[in-house]
C-alpha positions in Angstrom: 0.0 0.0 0.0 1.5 2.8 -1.0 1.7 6.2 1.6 3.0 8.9 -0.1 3.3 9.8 -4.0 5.1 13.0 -5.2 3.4 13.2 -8.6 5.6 15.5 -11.2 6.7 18.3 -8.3 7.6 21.7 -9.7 8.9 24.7 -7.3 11.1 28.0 -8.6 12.0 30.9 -6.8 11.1 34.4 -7.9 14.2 34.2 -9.3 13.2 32.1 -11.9 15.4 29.1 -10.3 13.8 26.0 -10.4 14.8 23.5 -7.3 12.4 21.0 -7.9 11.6 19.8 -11.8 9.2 17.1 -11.6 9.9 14.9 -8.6 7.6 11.5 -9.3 8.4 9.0 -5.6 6.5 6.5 -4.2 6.9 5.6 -0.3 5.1 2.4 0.8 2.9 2.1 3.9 5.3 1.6 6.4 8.2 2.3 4.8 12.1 3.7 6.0 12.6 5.7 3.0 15.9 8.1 2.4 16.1 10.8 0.2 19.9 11.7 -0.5 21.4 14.6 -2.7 24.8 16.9 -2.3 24.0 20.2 -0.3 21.6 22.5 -2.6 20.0 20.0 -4.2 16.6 20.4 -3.1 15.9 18.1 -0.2 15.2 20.5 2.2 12.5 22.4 -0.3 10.9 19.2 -0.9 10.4 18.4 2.6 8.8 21.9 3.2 6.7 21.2 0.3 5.0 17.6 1.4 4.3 19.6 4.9 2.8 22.3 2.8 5.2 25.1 4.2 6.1 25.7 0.7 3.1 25.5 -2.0 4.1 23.9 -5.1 4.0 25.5 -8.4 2.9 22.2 -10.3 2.1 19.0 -9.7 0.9 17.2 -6.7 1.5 15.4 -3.1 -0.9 13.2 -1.6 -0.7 11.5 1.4 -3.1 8.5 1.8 -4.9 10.4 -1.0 -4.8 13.1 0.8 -3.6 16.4 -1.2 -1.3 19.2 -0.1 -2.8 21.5 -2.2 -6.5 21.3 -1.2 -7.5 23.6 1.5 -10.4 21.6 3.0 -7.7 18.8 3.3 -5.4 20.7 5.1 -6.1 19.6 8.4 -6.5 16.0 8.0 -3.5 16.0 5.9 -0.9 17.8 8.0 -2.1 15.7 11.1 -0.4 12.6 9.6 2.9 14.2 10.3 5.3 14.7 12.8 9.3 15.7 12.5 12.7 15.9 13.7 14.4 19.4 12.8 17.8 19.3 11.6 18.2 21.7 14.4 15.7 20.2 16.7 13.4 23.6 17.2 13.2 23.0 20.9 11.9 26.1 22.5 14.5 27.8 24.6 12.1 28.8 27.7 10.4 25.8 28.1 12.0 22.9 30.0 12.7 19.8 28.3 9.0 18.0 29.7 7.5 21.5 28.3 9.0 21.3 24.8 7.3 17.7 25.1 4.1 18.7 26.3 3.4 21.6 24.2 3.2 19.0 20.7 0.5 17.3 23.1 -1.1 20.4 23.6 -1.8 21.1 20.1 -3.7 18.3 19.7 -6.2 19.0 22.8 -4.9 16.5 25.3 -5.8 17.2 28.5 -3.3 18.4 31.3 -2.5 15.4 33.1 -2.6 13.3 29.9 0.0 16.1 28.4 2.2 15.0 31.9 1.7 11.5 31.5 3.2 11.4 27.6 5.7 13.1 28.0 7.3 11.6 30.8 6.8 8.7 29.0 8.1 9.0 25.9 11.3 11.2 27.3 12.0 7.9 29.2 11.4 5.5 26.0 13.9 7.4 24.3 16.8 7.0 27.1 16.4 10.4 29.3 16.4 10.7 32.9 13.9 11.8 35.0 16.5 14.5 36.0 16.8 16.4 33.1 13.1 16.8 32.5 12.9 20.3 34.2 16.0 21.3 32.7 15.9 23.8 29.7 18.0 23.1 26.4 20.8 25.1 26.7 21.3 23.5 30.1 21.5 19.6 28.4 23.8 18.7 26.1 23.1 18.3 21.6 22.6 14.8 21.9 19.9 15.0 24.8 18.3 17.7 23.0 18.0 15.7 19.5 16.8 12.8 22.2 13.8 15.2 23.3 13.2 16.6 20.1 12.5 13.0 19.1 10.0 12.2 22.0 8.3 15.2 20.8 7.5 14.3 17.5 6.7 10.7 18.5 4.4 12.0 21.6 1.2 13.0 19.1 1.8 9.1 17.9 1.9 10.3 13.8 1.6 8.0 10.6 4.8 9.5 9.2 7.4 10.2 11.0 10.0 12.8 8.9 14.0 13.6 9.9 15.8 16.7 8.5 19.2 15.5 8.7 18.8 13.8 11.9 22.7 13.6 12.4 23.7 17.0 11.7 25.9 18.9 14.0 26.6 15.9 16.4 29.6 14.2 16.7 30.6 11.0 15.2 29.8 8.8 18.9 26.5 10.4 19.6 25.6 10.3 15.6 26.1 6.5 16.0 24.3 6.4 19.3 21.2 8.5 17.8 21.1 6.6 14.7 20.6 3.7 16.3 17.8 5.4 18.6 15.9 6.6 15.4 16.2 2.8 13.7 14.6 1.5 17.1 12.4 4.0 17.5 10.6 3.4 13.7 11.0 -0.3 14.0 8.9 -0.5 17.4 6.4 2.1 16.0 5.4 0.5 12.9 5.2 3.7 10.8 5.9 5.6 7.6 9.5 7.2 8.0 10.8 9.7 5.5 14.3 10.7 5.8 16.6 13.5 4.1 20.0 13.4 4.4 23.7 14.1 2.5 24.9 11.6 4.6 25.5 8.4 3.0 26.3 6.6 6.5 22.9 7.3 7.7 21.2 6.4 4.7 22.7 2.4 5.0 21.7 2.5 8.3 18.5 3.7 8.3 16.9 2.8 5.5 15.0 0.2 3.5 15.3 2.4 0.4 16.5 5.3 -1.4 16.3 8.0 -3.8 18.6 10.6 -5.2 17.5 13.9 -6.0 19.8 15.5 -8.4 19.4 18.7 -10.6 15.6 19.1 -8.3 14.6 15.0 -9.6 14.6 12.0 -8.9 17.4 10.2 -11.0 17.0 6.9 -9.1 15.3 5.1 -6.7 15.5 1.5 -5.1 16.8 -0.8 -2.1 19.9 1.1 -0.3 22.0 -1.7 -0.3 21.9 -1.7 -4.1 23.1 1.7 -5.3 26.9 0.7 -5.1 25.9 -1.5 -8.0 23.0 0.5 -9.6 23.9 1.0 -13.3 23.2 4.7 -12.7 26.7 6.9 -13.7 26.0 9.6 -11.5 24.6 7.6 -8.3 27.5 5.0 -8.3 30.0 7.9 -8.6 28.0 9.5 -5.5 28.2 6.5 -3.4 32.3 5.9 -4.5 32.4 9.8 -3.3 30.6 9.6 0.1 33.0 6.6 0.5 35.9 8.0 -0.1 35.5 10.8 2.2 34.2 8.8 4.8 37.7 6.5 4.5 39.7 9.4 4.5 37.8 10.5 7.6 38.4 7.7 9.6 
């Protein structure tokens, strides 16, 4: 069953620069999906355009049939989502149970339920009671992607979406989150869309993925496979990412 379809997306600037041109993708129900592309490329545009932050100039997005573009939809539609920033968007003066509570909020849970949640899902994603009345600054970047993730879990979403989920964080926390996020999606059962440069996180993450090159899709299919893909341009991004990795380490 298929969750999500891009259907021929088109977005310019006033510029006249076109970042997307015709963006056709298919995520299944259920689905760890990665969308990679070099820095520019239009993954972050695209992602503000399935949430609808961003109205496409042609084309279409559904979500279980659901369109971005129709206003009568909108509220069913945008309900389906949840995400983790690439900066996690934690509000500075709220304390880390607050920054929980206030995604519950949204969605009229009651007070104590609010409480109840997020305590809950701050513990199921390895934070101590201690920190919960702390404020951001005070905690440290990996425990504030940590909370940022029980956020957007919290309001228990069909499709769960990461803006470079690793970015800024250093190579043992990015291992230690990456493994949180791949634990987190396989016990919730649900639609995970991922954009990312990094080819590390893409492998581990995902069940499949596309790049988006030149604002399209130039290919798309298991993760494990692109090495080997036929594709010029995608095997010469995946003997890049590797190379720079190697010389990394």
């Amino acid at each position: 069953m298929t969750k999500i379809v891009f259907e021929n997306v088109h977005k310019k600037f006033h510029n006249n620069f076109r970042v997307l041109n015709g963006v056709s993708l298919k995520v299944a129900d259920k689905e760890v999906h990665v969308i990679l592309g070099r820095s520019g490329c239009g993954k972050s545009v695209l992602l503000k355009c399935l949430l609808g932050i961003l109205q496409v100039d042609s084309g279409d997005i559904l979500v279980d049939g659901l369109s971005v573009k129709k206003k009568e939809q909108h509220r069913d539609y945008i309900r389906k989502f949840s995400i983790l920033f690439q900066g996690n968007a934690l509000f500075d003066s709220m304390t880390i149970r607050g920054n929980v509570e206030f995604g519950l909020q949204q969605i009229n849970r009651n007070k104590s339920e609010c409480r109840s949640i997020a305590e809950e899902k701050l513990l199921a994603v390895g934070l101590d009671r201690r920190i919960f009345d702390l404020y951001p600054a005070e905690i440290s970047g990996g425990m504030q992607k940590r909370a940022a993730l029980a956020r957007a879990i919290a309001i228990e979403p069909e499709v769960l979406l990461f803006d470079e989920p690793t970015s800024g964080l250093d190579p043992i926390t990015s291992g230690v989150i990456c493994h949180l996020l791949r634990d987190t999606v396989t016990k919730l059962q649900i639609t995970c869309l991922t954009i990312t440069h990094d080819l590390k996180v893409a492998e581990f993450l995902s069940d499949h993925s596309s790049i988006l090159n030149d604002g399209a899709i130039i290919w798309t299919g298991k993760t494990k496979e692109m090495k080997r893909c036929g594709d010029e341009f995608v095997e010469n991004f995946y003997r890049a990412s590797h190379s720079i990795l190697e010389v990394s380490a």
